[in-house]
C-alpha positions in Angstrom: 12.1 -3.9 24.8 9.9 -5.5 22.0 10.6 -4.1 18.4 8.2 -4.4 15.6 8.1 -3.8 11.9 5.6 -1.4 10.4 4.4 -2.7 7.4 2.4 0.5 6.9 4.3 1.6 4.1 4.5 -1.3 2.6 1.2 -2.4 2.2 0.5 0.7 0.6 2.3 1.8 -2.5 1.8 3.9 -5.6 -1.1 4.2 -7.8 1.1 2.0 -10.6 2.7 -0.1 -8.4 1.6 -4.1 -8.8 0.3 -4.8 -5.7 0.0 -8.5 -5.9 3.6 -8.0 -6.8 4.3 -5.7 -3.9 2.2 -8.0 -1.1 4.3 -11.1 -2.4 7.3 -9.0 -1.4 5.3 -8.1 1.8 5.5 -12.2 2.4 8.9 -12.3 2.2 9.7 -9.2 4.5 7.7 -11.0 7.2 9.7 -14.0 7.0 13.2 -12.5 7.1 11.4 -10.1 10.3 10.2 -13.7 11.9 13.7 -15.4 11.4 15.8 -12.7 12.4 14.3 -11.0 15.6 11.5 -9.0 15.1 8.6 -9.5 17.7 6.1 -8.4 16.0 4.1 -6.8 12.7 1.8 -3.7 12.4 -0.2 -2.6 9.6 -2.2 0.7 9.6 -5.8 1.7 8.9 -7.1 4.0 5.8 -9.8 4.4 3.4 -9.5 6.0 -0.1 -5.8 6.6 0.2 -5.3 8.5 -3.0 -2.4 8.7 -3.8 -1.6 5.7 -3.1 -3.3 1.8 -3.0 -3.9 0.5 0.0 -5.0 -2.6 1.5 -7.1 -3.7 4.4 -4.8 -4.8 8.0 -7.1 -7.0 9.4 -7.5 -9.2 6.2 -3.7 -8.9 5.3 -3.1 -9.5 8.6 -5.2 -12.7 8.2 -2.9 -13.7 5.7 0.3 -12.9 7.0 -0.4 -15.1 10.2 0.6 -17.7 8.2 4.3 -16.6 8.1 4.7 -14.8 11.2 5.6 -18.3 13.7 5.1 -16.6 17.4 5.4 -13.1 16.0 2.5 -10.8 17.6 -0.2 -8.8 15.2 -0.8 -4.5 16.1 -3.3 -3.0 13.9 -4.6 -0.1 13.7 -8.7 0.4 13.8 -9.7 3.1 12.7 -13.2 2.6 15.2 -15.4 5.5 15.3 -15.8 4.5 11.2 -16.4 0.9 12.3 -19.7 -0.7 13.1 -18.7 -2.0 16.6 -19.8 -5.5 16.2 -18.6 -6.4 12.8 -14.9 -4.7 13.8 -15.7 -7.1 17.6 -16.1 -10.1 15.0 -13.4 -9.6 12.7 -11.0 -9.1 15.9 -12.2 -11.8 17.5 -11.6 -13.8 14.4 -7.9 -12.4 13.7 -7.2 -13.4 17.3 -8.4 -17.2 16.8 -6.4 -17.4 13.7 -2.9 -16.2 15.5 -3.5 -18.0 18.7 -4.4 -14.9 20.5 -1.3 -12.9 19.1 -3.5 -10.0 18.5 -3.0 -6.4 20.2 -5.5 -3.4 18.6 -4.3 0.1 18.1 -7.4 2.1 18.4 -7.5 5.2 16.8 -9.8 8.2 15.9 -9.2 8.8 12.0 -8.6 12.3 11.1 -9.5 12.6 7.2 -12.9 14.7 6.6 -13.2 12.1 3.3 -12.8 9.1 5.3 -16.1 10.3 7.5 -17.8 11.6 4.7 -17.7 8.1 3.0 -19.0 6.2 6.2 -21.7 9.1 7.0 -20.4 9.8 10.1 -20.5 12.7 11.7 -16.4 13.8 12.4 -17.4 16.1 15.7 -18.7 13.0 17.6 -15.6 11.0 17.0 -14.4 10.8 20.3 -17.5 9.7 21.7 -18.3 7.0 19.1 -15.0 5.4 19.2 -15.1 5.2 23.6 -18.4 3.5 22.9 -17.6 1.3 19.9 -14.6 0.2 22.1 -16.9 -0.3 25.3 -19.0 -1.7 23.3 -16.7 -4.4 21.8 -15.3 -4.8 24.8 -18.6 -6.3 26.4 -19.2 -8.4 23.1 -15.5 -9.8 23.8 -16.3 -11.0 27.1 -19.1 -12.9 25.9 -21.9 -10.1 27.7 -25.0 -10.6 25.6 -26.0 -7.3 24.8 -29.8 -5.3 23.6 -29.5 -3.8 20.6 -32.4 -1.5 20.7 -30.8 1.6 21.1 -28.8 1.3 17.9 -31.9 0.0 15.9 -31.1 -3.5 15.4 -33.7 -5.1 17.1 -34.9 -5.9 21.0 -33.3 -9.8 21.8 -30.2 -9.5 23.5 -27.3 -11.1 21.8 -23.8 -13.0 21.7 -21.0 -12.5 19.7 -20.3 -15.1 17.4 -17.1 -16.1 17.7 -15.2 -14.5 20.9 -11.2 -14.3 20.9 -8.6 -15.8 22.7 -7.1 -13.3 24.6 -9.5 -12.9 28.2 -11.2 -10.4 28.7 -10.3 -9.6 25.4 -7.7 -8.9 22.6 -5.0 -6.3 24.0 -5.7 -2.4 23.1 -4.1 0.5 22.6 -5.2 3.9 21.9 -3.6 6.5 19.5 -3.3 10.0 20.1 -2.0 13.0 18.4 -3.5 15.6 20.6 -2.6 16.6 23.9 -6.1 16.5 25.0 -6.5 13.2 23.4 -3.5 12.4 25.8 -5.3 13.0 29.1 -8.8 11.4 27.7 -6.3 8.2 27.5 -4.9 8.8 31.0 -8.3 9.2 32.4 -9.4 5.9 31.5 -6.4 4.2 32.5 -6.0 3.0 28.9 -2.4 2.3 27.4 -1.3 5.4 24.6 0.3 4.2 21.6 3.2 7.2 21.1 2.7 8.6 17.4 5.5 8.1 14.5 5.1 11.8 13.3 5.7 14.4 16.2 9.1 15.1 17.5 11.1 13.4 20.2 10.5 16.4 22.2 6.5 16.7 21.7 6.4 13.3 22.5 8.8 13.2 26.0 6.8 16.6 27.0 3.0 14.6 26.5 4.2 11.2 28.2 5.2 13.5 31.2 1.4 15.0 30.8 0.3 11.3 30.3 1.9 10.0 33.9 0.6 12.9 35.5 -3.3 12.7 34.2 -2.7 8.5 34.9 -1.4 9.4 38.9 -4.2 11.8 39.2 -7.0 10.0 38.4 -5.8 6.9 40.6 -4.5 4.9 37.4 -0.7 3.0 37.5 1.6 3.7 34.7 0.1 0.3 32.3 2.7 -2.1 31.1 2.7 -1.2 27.4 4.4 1.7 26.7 4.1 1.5 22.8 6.3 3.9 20.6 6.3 3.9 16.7 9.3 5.3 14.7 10.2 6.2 11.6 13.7 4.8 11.0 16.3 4.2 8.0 19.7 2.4 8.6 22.4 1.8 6.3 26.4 1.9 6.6 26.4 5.9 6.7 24.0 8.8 7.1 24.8 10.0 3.7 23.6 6.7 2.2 20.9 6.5 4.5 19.1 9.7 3.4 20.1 9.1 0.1 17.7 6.8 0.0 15.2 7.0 2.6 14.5 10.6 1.2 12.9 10.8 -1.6 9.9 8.4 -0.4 10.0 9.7 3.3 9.5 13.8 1.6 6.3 11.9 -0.4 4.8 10.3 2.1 4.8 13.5 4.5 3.7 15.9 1.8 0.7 13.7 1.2 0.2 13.6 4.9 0.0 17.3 4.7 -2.5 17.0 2.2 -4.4 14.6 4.5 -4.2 17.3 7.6 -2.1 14.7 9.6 0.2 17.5 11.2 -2.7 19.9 12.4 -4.0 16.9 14.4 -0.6 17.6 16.3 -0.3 20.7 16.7 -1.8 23.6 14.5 1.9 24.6 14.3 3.1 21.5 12.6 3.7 21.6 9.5 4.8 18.8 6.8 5.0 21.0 4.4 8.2 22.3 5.4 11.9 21.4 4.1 12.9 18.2 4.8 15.8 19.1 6.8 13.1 20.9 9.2 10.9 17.9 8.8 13.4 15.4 9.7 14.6 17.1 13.0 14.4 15.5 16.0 11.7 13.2 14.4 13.2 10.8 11.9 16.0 8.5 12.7 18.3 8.3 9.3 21.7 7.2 9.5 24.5 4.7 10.6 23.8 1.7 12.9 25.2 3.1 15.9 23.7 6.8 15.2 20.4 4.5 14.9 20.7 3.2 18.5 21.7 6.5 19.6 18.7 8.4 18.8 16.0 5.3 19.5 18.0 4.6 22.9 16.3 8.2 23.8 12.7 6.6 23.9 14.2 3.3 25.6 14.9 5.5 28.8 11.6 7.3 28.2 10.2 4.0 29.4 9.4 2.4 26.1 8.6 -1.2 26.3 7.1 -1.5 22.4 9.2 0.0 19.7 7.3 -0.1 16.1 10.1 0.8 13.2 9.0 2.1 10.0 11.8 1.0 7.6 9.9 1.5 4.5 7.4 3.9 2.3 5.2 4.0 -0.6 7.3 3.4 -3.9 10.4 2.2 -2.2 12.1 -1.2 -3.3 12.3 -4.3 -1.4 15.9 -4.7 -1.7 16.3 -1.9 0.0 13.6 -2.7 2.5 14.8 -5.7 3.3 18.3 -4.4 3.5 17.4 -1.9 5.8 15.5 -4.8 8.4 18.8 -7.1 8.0 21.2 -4.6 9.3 18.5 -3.6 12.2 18.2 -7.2 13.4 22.3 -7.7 12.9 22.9 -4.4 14.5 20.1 -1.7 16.0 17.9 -4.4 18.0 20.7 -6.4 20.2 21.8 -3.1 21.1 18.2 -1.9 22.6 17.3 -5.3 24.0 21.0 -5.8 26.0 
């Protein structure tokens, strides 16, 4: 099993926080990930993320490269927003800096502002981001392709710089939804398992996911990508103590957002935190840790993406928190 740091709350932080302060301490969470067995780094995708700042994967990514030795790059994309052969470009580009370390975590957006801003409609989503990934795919490959249709002219054309990776950069798709979970499944693609719904949501669609895969002649792919939210420390007590305050803030303002209805229209961030927390985070002792992320290790997991730290939280904690996963939580899932 590969395990990966989320850098998704890290890369975002309060409105007051310094955040050439905070990505400095971003640079130094990398390296002690890269030197103490991490596989890889993932950063997510948002526009106007008010509350918080934010700042752009792909470019941070860019940067980060530099620190990350043979560590592999997941970002999320969030394509239907995306014109499809700028995002095939700056891809393509990410993957010739790393050495073709990049994998893509393709995913539909959910946030009525975030559409809005871009002028895209949010009902034909699903279409535009199949396309915009077909699409890039062809551009990847080095297809020349006629822009006509899309208004940018009638000569066919190349990409300008194509990645490493052949056919193209790895991909993964994200999904809430359980009908987002068969469109996946139809198409053969890999699904990248969501850090928000429960253990049991999530064991109940993979079943759904295997089935729709058998049925429409596909094999179960390879990746079998999982993302997790996660604190360790030497007791539960301590664990929560911490992880608390900025796990409840994050999920409130996810509520905000309308992240939980793209679940399930009975989710509900909203709720307590003890309510929130169940069977969803993983908060606690090293060896409670393992416990609870063994579960999606015999699910069939091969990708485990930990979320160790939220908006607001310090590094020392942080980094705390990956030391004692890397001493402690990974040999136990790799063994």
């Amino acid at each position: 099993m590969k395990i990966g740091l989320s850098l998704s709350g890290l890369l975002q932080h309060t409105s007051g926080s310094n955040m050439v302060q905070r990505f400095m301490e971003v640079l130094d969470l990398v390296r002690a990930a890269r030197d103490n067995g991490f596989d890889y780094i993932y950063a997510g995708h948002h526009y106007l993320t008010n509350p918080y700042q934010m700042m752009q994967p792909l470019v941070s990514l860019a940067r980060l490269s530099a620190e990350t030795g043979n560590m592999g790059l997941l970002s999320t994309v969030l394509v239907p927003l995306l014109n499809p052969v700028q995002m095939a470009e700056d891809v393509a580009t990410l993957d010739v800096i790393t050495d073709g370390k990049v994998t893509i975590n393709a995913a539909l957006g959910y946030r009525d502002l975030e559409f809005e801003a871009f002028g895209i409609e949010k009902g034909i989503r699903v279409q535009r981001m199949f396309d915009n990934l077909e699409l890039a795919k062809k551009l990847w490959s080095g297809e020349a392709i006629n822009f006509d249709e899309q208004g940018a002219g009638n000569s066919a054309a190349t990409i300008g710089i194509r990645p490493v990776q052949k056919p193209h950069p790895k991909i993964w798709i994200a999904a809430n939804s359980d009908s987002m979970v068969r469109r996946i499944a139809i198409r053969g693609e890999v699904w990248y398992m969501n850090p928000h719904a429960s253990f049991s949501t999530l064991k109940r669609q993979f079943q759904l996911y295997k089935k729709e895969l058998r049925t429409h002649g596909h094999s179960l792919p390879g990746d079998v990508p999982v993302a997790r939210e996660m604190f360790v420390a030497s007791s539960k007590k301590e664990a929560e103590a911490i992880a608390r305050p900025f796990l409840e803030a994050k999920y409130k303002t996810y509520s905000l957002w309308g992240q939980d209805k793209t679940i399930s229209s009975k989710e509900n961030f909203s709720t307590s935190f003890d309510l929130l927390s169940e069977d969803r985070f993983t908060l606690g002792a090293p060896d409670a840790v393992i416990e609870s992320l063994i579960k999606y290790k015999n699910l069939g997991a091969t990708h485990l993406t930990l979320r160790l730290g939220w908006p607001g939280m310090s590094k020392k904690h942080v980094e705390s928190a990956v030391l004692l996963t890397t001493k402690e939580v990974i040999p136990a899932l790799q063994a």
